[in-house]
Phi, psi and omega in degrees: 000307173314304186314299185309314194285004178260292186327308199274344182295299167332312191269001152297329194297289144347262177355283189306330176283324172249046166252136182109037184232154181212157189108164227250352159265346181282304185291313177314283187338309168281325143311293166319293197294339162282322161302296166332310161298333194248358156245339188279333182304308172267351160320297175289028157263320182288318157322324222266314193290291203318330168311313185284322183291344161309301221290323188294348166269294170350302183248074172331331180274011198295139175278036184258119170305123167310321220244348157296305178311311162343282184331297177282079042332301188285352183259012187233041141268287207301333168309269219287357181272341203280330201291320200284316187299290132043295191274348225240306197284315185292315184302338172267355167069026153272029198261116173237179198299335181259017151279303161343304205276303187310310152344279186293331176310317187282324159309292178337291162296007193266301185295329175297290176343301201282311174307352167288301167315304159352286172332310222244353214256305186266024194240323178271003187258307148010309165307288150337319151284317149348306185265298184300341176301323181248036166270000000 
């Protein structure tokens, strides 16, 4: 999972380095790294959930909200459904460049949304430590 989520950063890392750039080693270059980001990020989120919902059967005191996890559930539905349409416009040779964008804009904002949840995941075991550090 650490693996995956360093590799698609690099391949963001990449993306970002060669966008505004032209010619057809620039344009690979920015493909691969759009790819990398855009398959490896959620791969690893979607391991991180399948995780968290174990640590939440396995431990009942667990501080993980059932109902954050729904949430980063319904966004790693909405990734893959954005991914089938995604493959369904190129296999159908509709795919043009404001498709493209409309795709990744929405991937994009998907992968962020779901790091929100994180956010609510880590603000409650944060507290906690909190308090025992200051016993």
């Amino acid at each position: 999972m650490l693996w995956l989520g360093v590799l698609g950063s690099i391949g963001l890392l990449i993306y970002i380095d060669f966008l505004g750039t032209t010619g057809e080693v620039y344009g690979l270059m920015r493909r691969i790294g759009a790819a990398m980001y855009f398959v490896l990020i959620p791969l690893a989120q979607s391991m991180l959930l399948y995780q968290h919902y174990k640590v939440l059967r396995k431990r009942q005191d667990s501080l993980i909200k059932p109902k954050v996890l729904q949430y980063q559930f319904v966004i790693v539905l909405l990734m893959l459904t954005i991914a089938a349409a995604s493959v369904f416009f190129v296999v159908a040779g509709k795919n043009t460049s404001e498709i493209e964008n409309i795709v990744e804009w929405n991937f994009s904002l998907l992968v962020n949304l779901y790091s929100a949840g994180m956010i609510l995941i880590w603000k409650d075991y944060r507290q906690v430590f909190n308090k025992r550090c200051s016993v």
